[in-house]
TORFIGU-44376 format. One line per 2 residues: number of its first residue (from 1); for each residue z, x negated, y of C-alpha. Coordinates in steps of 0.5 Angstrom, whole numbers. Layout:
NUM) Z X Y  ...
//
This chain:
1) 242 -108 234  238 -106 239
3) 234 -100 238  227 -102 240
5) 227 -108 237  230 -105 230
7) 224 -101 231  219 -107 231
9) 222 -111 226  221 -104 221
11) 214 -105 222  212 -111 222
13) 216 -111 215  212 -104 213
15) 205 -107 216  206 -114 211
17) 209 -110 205  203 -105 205
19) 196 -108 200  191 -110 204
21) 187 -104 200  191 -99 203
23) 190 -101 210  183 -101 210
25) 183 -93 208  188 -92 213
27) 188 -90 220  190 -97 220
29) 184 -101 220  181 -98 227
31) 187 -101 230  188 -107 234
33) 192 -112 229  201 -112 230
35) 202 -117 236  210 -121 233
37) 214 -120 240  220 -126 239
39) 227 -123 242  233 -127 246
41) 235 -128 239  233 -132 232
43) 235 -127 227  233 -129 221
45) 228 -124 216  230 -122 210
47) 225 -119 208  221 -122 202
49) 226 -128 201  227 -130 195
51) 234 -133 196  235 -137 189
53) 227 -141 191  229 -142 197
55) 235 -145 196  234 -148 191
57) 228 -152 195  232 -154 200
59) 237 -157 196  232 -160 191
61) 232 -167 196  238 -169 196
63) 240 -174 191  247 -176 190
65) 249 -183 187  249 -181 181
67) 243 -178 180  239 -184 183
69) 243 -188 178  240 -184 173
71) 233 -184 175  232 -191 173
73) 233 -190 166  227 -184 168
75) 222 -189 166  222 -188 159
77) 219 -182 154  225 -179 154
79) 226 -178 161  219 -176 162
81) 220 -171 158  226 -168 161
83) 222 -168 167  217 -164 165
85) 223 -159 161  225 -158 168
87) 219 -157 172  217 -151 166
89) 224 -149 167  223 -148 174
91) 216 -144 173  219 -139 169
93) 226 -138 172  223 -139 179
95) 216 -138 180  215 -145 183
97) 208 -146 180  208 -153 179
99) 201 -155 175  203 -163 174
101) 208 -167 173  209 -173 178
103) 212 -180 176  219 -181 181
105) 217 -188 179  210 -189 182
107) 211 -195 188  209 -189 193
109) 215 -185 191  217 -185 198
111) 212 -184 201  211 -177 198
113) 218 -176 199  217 -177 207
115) 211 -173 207  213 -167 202
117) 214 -160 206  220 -158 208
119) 223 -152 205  228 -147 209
121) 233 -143 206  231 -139 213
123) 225 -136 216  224 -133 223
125) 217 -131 222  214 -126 218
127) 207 -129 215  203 -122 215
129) 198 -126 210  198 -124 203
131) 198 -130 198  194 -129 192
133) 200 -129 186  196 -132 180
135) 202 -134 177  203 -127 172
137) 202 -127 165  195 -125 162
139) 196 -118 157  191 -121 151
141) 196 -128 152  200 -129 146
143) 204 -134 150  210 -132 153
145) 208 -138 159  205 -136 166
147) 198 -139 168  202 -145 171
149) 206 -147 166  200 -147 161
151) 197 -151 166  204 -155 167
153) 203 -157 160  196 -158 159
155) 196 -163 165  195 -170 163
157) 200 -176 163  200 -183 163
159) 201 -187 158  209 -190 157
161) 208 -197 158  211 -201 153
163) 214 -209 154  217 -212 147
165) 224 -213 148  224 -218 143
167) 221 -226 144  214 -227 141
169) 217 -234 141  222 -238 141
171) 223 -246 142  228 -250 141
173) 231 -254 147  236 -259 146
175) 239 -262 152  237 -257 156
177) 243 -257 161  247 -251 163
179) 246 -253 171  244 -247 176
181) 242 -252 181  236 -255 177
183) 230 -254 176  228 -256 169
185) 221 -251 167  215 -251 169
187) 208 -248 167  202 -251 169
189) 194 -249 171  192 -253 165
191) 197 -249 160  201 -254 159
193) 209 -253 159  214 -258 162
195) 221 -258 160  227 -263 162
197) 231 -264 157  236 -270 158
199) 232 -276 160  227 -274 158
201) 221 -270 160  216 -266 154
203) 210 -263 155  208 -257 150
205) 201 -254 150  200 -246 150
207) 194 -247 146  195 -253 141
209) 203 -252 141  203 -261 141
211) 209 -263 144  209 -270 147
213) 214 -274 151  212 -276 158
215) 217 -280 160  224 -283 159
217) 229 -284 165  234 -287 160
219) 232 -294 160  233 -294 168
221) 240 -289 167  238 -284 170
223) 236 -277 168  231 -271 170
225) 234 -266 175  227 -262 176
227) 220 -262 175  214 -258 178
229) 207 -259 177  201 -259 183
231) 197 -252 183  191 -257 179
233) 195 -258 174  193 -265 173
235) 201 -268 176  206 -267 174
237) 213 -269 179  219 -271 176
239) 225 -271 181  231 -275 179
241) 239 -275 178  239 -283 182
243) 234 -279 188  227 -281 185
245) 222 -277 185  216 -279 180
247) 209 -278 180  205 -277 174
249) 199 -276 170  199 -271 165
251) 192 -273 162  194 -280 161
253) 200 -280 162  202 -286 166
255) 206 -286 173  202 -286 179
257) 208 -288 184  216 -286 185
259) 219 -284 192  225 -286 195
261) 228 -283 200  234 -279 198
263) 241 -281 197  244 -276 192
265) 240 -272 186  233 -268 187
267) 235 -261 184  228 -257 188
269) 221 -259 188  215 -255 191
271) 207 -258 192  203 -255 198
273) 197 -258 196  197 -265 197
275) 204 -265 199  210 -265 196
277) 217 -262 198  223 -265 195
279) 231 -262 196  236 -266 195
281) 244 -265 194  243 -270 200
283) 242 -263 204  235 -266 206
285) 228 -264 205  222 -268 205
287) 216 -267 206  211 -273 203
289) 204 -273 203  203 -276 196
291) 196 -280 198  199 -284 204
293) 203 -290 204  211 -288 202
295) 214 -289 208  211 -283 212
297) 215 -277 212  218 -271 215
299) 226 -270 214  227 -263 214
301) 235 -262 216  238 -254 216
303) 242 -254 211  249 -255 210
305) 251 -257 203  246 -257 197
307) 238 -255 197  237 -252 191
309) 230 -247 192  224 -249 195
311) 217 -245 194  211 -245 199
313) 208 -239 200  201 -237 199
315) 198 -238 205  201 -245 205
317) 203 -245 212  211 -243 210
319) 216 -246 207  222 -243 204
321) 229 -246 202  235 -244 199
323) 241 -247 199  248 -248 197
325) 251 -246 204  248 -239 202
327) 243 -240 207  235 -237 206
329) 231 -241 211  223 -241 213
331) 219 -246 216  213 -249 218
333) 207 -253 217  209 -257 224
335) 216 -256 226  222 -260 224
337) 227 -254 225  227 -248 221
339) 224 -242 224  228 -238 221
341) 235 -236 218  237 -231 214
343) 245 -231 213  246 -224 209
345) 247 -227 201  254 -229 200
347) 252 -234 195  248 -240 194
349) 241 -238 195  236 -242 188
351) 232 -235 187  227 -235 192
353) 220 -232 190  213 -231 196
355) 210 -224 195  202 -225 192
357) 200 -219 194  204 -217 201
359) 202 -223 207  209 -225 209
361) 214 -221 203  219 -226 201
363) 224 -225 196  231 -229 194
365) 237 -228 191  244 -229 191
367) 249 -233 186  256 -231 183
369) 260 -228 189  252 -224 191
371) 248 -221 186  244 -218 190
373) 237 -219 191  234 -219 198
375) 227 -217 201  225 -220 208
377) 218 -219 212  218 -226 215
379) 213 -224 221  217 -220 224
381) 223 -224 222  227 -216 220
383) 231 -216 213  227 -209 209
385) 231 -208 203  236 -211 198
387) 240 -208 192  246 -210 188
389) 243 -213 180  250 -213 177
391) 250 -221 175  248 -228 178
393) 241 -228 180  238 -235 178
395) 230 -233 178  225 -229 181
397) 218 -230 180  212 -224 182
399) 207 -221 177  200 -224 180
401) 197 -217 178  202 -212 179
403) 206 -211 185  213 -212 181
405) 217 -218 180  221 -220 174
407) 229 -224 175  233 -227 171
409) 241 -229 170  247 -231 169
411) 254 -228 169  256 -224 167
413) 250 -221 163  245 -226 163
415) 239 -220 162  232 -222 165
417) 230 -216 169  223 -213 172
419) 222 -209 178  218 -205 180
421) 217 -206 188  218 -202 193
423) 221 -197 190  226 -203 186
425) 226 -199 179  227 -203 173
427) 221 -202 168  226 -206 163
429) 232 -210 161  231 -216 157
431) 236 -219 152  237 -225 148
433) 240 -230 151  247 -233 150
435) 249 -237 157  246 -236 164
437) 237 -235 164  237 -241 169
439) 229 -243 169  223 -240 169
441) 216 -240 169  211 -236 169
443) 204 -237 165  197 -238 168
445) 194 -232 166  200 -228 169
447) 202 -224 163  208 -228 160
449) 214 -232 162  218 -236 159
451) 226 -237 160  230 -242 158
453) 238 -242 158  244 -247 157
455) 243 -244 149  239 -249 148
457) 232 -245 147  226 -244 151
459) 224 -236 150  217 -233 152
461) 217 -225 153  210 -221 155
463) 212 -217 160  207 -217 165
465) 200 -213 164  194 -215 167
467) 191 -208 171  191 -210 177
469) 195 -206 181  190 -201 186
471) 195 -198 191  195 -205 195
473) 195 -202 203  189 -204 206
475) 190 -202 212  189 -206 219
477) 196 -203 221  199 -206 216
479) 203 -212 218  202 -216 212
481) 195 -215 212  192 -221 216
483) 187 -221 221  182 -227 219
//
């Protein structure tokens, strides 16, 4: 090493290790402040490093497989508490001075992790600036802990969430079929539940729990294949096995018209105001204006085999269908041919679910041979994020308040899942069910669901909260924020 540079490198050392106290007695401080003159080489300082923080900083980001595996299960009592064990661990052993404890599971998990300060096992400057250590031992303290770690301790942290795993009630479904391309269960604005059992659709009331026969298709021989009702609550659309779709007034409970159209059953329904979708086996969609005479239609030709999801978003400008061809498509108000095409899911696509809270979010599923769920920004027309379920998807709706989702399915686990969204963790898994969840629905006031299986039972489970989620992004650079 050259011997110049050995000189300068031992006094800028002396100089950061000498307490500032001495050097304002000293000859010191009448002299002009030590200028840090870089050489032709990056050698690293040792000096004040402490190798086993650094080291342990600079690894600390790297997660295997298995450890994010292990950080869903984190959620629970037992897991926050292992994270606080181990941040009292690094204050003692390490000298880290951490002074609260972050939920890993909060939505902007990954911002913090993207933002967060990077840390070198190296360093090529030396600070000449002495940092305060306050992290000693006070000599009248009783408590073997440091400063941080009494603050660690004394930091407030968020109450555990709790969601019952068991149903606070169960209904009885008799002939309630175990076909995944149906849609049998609805739940209306008026909290009125409807329910397709056989040839038969039933209404039950949340508030009274009456239960009434609305209609019976087996005088005509045919049986229900979907319900769905219209944003009012007051109509109710009954799609058919022979490819009707019926019109009814719940209230008073008489057929207002029935449309023709298809050649095959109609498995999906959706209301865009005073417009009705209908997706059939016939591969057709029909987009029918319910106050017009019947033959004034928009015939939506895309998909290949059966259509067998359908749901408007919130703005009522999109239409997303799903089909059997294991195709997501998306279309407009105005255009007779999809706008969009999503071709990643290698089964049929029945779950799809419009985001309330991100403008443009859209979510789906994937049957058997896919499992996965998969999230796309339908502005930009780019897929964002998916993850591997373990089972069939056959549902997925959002929460109204929070932004999480709850999914439902079929083999091999039949579990209903909840999902905190971006950062895709499970806030709980919920069993019960016997054969595959095929239907959904979720109540008016957002905080319950009710599912029902081939099992021939209708369960209702609260699983959402009320809280309205605060960390929405209002930024006009987001892209799901709209410019009015």
């Amino acid at each position: 090493m050259d011997q110049d540079y050995e000189r300068r490198l031992l006094r800028q050392i002396n100089h950061q290790n000498v307490p500032e106290g001495h050097l304002s007695k000293s000859g010191y401080a009448s002299c002009s402040p030590v200028t840090v003159k870089s050489g032709d080489r990056f050698i690293p300082t040792r000096a004040g490093s402490n190798w086993s923080i650094n080291f342990h900083y600079a690894n600390e980001n790297c997660w295997s497989p298995n450890q994010n595996q292990r950080s869903k299960d984190a959620g629970t009592d037992t897991g926050k508490d292992a994270v606080a064990y181990a941040a009292l661990l690094r204050n003692e052993l390490l000298g880290a001075g951490i002074e609260t404890v972050h939920d890993p599971h909060t939505d902007d998990r990954r911002h913090t992790i993207l933002t967060q300060d990077t840390h070198s096992l190296f360093r090529y400057t030396i600070h000449t600036k002495r940092v305060p250590f306050d992290n000693e031992i006070s000599p009248y303290s009783l408590s073997p802990l440091s400063n941080k770690s009494h603050k660690l301790l004394r930091s407030p942290r968020k109450p555990a969430r709790k969601i019952s795993k068991i149903p606070f009630k169960v209904l009885d479904a008799p002939e309630l079929q175990d076909d995944f391309y149906l849609n049998l269960v609805d739940w209306s604005a008026g909290n009125l539940l409807s329910v397709g059992l056989g040839a038969c659709v039933y209404l039950w009331s949340a508030c009274t729990s009456q239960v009434t026969r609305l209609c019976d298709l087996s005088v005509d021989g045919d049986s229900v294949t979907s319900v769905c009702w219209n944003e009012r609550g007051g109509l109710v659309a009954v799609g058919t096995h022979k490819g009707f779709v019926q019109i009814w007034d719940a209230a008073g409970g008489r057929k207002l018209t029935s449309l023709e159209g298809h050649s095959a059953r109609v498995g999906a329904l959706a209301w865009n105001g005073e417009q009705l979708s209908s997706g059939s086996r016939d591969r057709v969609i029909l987009q029918r204006d319910v106050r017009t005479p019947p033959p004034v239609e928009r015939r939506l030709q895309g998909h290949r085999q059966e259509v067998c999801g359908l749901k408007w978003s919130p703005d009522h400008q999109h239409l997303a269908s799903g089909g059997n061809d294991n195709k997501l498509l998306v279309w407009n108000s105005s255009s007779l041919l999809p706008i969009q095409q999503y071709s990643d899911h290698l089964a049929a696509v029945k779950a799809i679910a419009w985001s309330p809270h991100q403008h443009g979010l859209l979510a789906s599923g994937g049957g058997t041979a896919d499992r996965c769920l998969r999230f796309w920004n339908t502005l930009t027309g780019q897929a964002l994020q998916s993850t591997d379920t373990g089972s069939q998807v056959c549902n997925l709706a959002w929460s109204k308040h929070a932004n999480e989702l709850v999914s439902t399915h079929g083999y091999s686990q039949n579990q209903i899942l909840v999902w905190k969204y971006p950062s895709l963790t499970q806030v709980t898994k919920l069993t019960g069910h016997s054969y595959r969840v095929l239907y959904l629905a979720v109540s008016p006031d957002g905080e319950a669901i009710v599912t029902g299986a081939g099992d021939e039972t209708l369960r209702f489970w609260n699983v959402f909260s009320k809280t309205r989620c605060t960390k929405e992004s209002k930024s006009v650079l987001n892209l799901f924020t709209r410019i009015r």
